[in-house]
C-alpha positions as CSV (number, residue, x, y, z in Angstrom):
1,X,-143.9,-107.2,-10.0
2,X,-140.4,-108.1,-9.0
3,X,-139.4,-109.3,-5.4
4,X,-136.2,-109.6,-4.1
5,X,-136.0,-111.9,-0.6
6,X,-132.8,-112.8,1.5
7,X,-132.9,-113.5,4.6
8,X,-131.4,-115.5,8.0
9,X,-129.5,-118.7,6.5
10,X,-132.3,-121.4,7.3
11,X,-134.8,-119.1,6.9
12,X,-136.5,-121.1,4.6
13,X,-136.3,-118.4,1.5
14,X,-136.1,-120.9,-1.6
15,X,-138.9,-122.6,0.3
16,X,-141.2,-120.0,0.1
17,X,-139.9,-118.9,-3.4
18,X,-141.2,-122.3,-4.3
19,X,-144.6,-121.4,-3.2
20,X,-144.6,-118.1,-5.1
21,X,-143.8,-119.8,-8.3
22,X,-146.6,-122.0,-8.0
23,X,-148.9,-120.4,-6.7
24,X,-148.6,-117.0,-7.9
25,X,-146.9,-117.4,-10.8
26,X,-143.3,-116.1,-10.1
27,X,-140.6,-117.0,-11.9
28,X,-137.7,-117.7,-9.7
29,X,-134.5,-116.1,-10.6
30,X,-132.0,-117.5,-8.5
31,X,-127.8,-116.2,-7.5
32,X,-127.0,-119.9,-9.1
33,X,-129.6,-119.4,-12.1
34,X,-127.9,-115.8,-12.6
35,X,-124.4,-117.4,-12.7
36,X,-125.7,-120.2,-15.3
37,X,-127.2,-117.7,-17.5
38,X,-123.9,-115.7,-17.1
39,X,-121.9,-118.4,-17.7
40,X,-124.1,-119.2,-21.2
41,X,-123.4,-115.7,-22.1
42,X,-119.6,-116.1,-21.7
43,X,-119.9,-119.8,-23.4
44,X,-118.2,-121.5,-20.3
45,X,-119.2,-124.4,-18.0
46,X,-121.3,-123.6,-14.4
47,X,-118.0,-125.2,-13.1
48,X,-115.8,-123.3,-14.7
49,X,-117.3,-119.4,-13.6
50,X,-117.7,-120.9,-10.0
51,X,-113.8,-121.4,-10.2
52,X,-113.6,-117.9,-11.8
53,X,-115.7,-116.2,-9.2
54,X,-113.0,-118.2,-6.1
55,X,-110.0,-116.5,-8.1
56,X,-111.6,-113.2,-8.9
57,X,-114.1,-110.9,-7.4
58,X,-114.6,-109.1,-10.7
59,X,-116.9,-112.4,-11.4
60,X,-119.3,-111.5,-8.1
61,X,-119.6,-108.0,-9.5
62,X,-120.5,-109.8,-13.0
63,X,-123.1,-111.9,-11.6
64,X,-124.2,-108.7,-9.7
65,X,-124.9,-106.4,-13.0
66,X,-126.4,-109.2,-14.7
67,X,-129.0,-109.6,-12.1
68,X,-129.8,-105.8,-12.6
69,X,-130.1,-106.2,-16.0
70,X,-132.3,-109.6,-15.5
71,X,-134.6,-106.7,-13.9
72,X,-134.2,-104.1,-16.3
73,X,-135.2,-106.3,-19.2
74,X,-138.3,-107.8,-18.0
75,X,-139.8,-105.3,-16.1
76,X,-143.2,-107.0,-17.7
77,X,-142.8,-110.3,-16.1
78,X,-143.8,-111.3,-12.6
79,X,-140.1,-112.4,-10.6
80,X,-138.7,-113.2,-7.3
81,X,-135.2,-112.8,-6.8
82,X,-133.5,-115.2,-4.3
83,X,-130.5,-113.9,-3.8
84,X,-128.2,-112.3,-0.9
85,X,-128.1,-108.8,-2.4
86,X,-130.3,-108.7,-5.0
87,X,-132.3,-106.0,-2.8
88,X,-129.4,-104.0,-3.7
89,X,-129.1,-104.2,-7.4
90,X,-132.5,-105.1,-8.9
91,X,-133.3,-101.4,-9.1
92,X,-137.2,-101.7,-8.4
93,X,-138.4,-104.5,-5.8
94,X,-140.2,-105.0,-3.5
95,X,-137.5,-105.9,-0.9
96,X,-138.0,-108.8,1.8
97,X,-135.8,-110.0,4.6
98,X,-136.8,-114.0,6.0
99,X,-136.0,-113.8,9.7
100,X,-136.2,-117.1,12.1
101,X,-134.7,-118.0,15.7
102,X,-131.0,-118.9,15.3
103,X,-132.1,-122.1,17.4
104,X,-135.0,-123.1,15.1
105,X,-132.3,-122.3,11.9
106,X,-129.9,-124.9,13.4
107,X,-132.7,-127.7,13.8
108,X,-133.9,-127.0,10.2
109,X,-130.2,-127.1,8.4
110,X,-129.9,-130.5,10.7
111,X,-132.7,-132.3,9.6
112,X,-131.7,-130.6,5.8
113,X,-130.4,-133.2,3.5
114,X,-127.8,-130.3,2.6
115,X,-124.8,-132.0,1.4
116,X,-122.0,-133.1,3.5
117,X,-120.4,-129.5,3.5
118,X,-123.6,-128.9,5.9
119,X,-123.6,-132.0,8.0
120,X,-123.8,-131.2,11.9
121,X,-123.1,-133.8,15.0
122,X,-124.9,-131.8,17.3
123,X,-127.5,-128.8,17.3
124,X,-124.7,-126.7,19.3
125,X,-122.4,-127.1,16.4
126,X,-124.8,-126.3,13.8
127,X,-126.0,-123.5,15.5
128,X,-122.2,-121.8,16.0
129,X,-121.7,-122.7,12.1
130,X,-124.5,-120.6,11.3
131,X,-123.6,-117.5,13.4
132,X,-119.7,-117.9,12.2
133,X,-121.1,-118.2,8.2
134,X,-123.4,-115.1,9.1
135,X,-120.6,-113.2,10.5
136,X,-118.1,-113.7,7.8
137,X,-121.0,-112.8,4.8
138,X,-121.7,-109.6,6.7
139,X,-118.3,-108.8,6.8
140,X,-117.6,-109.8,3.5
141,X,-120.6,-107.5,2.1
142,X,-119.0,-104.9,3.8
143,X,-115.9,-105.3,2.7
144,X,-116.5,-105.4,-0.7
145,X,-120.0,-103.3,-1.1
146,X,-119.9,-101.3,2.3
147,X,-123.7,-102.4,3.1
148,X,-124.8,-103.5,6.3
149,X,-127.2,-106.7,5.2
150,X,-128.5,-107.3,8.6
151,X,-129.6,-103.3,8.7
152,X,-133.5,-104.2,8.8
153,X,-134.0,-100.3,7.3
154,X,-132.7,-102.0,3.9
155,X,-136.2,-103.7,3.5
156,X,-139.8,-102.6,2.8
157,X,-140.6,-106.0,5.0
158,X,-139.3,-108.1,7.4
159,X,-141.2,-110.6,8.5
160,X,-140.3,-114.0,10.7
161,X,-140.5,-117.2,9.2
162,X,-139.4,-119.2,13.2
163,X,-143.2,-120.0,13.6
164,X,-145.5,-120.5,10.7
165,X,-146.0,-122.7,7.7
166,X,-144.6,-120.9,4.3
167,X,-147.8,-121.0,2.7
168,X,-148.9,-118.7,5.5
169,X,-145.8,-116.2,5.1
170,X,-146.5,-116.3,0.9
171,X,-149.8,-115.1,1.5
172,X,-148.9,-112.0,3.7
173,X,-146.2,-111.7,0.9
174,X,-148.0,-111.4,-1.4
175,X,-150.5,-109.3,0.3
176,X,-148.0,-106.4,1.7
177,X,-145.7,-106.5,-1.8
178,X,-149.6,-105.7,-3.7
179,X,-149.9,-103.2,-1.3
180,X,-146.4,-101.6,-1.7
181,X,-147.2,-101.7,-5.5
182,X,-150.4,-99.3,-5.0
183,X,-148.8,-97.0,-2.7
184,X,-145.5,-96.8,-5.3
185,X,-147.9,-96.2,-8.4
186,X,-149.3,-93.1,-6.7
187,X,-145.8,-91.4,-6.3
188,X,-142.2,-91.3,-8.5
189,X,-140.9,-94.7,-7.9
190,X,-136.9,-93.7,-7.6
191,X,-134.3,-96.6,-7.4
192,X,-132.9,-97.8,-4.3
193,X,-134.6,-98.3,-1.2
194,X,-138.4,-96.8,-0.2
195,X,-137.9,-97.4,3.4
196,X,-139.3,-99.6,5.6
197,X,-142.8,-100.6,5.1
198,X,-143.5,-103.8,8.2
199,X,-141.3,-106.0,10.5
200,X,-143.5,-108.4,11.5
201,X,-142.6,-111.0,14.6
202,X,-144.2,-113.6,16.0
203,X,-145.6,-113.1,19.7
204,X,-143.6,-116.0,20.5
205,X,-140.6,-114.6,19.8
206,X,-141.5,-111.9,22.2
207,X,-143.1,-113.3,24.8
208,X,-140.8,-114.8,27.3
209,X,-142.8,-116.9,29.7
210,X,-140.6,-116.7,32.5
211,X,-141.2,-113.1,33.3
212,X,-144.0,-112.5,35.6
213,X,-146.7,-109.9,34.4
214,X,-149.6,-108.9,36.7
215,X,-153.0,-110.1,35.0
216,X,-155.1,-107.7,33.8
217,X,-158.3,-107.4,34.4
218,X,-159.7,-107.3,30.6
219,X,-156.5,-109.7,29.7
220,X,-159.5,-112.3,28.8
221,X,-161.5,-109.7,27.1
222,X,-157.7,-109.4,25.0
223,X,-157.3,-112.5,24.3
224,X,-160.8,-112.9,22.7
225,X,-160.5,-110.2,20.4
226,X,-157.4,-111.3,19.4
227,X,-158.7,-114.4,18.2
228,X,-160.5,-113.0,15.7
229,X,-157.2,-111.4,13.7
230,X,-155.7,-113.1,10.8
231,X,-152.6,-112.0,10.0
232,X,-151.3,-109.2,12.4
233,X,-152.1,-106.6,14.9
234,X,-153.2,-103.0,13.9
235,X,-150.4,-101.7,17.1
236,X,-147.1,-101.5,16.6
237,X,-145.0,-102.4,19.5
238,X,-141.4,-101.1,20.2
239,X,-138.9,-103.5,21.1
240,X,-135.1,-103.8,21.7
241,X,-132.7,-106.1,19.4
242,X,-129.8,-107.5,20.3
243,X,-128.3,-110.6,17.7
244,X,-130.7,-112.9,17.8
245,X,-133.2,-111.8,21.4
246,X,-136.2,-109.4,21.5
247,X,-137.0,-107.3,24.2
248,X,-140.2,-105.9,24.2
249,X,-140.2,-102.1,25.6
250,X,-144.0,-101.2,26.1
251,X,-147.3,-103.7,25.3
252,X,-146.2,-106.7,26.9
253,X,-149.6,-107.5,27.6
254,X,-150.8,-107.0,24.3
255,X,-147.6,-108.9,23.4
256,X,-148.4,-112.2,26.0
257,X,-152.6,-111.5,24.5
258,X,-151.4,-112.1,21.0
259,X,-149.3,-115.2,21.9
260,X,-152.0,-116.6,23.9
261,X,-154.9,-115.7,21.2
262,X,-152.4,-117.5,18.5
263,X,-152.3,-114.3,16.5
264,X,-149.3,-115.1,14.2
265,X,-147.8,-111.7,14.0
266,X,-147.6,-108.6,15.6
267,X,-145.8,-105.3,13.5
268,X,-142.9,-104.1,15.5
269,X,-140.7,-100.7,15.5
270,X,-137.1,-101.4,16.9
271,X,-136.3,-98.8,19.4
């Protein structure tokens, strides 16, 4: 099986790829461990093809064919891809996109020992640098691909990382990409994209608490079934996107149910 994950920056992707690796038995093919394995090929330094790649595009394009023929050549072997665009070139994955709050992003990059090319005085400030690095990477990606990497129709799931532990979202990984695998094994599996399979929110993302709903009678009777689900609601709920905000178009009680009943996510068609 090979997965390919991207996702919000602070997302918590390698995080989760961790998890994968040891628990499932991925291995992890990383953009750096592309470029290292690149830069073995072409008997130069990791230094030396990162100053390559700041001079020359031509070296991003490398780095891109060799992570599709990483795929191609060990179609036998169990790997996650943790890369921004690896959804596009590996030519058969399972394609995920790691979604969180821009707010909870900013907090997790704070208290990140990432270097101090990452250090933020305030959460304000490290919350703009994450929206200006997002802007300029989906600009750059269409600039130089034409693809639209925040386009959620680019992944068989999306699924929100702003609320639950990464052991949780690895296990609902693993679950939907085993599923995807059945489903593709019954039909021609052509490269590219199959289409979307889940996106999968939190409640809580959702539900805002300050608008005012009417209670319903079996609300109680709701929240009690609820209770009893694992992983996600069998309803799919429409909702509106716009950057980072939610706005849920029809089953906003089912919505504030779920968030009260602690249901960690419910599946969601973007309308």
């Amino acid at each position: 099986m090979h997965i390919t994950i991207t996702g919000n920056l602070g997302s918590g992707k390698s995080t989760i790829c961790k998890i994968l690796e040891d628990k499932y038995g991925f291995e992890i093919y990383s953009t750096g461990k592309v470029q290292r394995e690149l830069a073995r090929e072409m008997n130069i330094t990791t230094l030396e093809m990162n100053q390559l790649m700041c001079s020359d595009r031509k070296y991003d394009t490398m780095i891109d064919d060799a992570t599709a023929r990483i795929s191609r050549e060990n179609r036998d072997k169990n790997i996650i891809f943790d890369s921004r665009l690896a959804w596009h070139f590996v030519e058969q994955s399972f394609k995920i996109f790691l979604s969180v709050s821009l707010n909870v992003a900013a907090e997790r990059v704070m208290n990140d020992n990432r270097g101090k090319e990452e250090k933020y005085a305030t959460l304000k400030e490290a919350r703009d640098m994450l929206a200006a690095r997002a802007a300029t990477e989906d600009k750059r990606y269409k600039d130089m691909y034409n693809l639209n990497y925040f386009d959620f129709s680019n992944y068989n799931l999306v699924i929100d990382s702003t609320y639950h532990t990464p052991e949780k979202i690895a296990s609902i990984i693993m679950q939907e990409a085993k599923n995807f695998e059945t489903v593709m094994k019954e039909k021609v599996y052509e490269a590219g994209n199959q289409g979307i399979n889940r996106i999968l929110l939190s409640p809580k993302r959702l539900y805002n608490k300050t608008v005012e709903i009417a209670e319903a009678a079996d609300l109680k009777d709701m929240v009690e079934e609820y209770k009893k689900v694992t992983n996600y609601l069998d309803k799919t709920i429409a909702v509106h996107k716009s950057g980072d905000e939610y706005t849920v178009i029809n089953g906003l009680l089912e919505v504030k149910a779920a968030a009260l009943a602690e249901v960690p996510y419910i599946p969601v068609r973007l309308d």
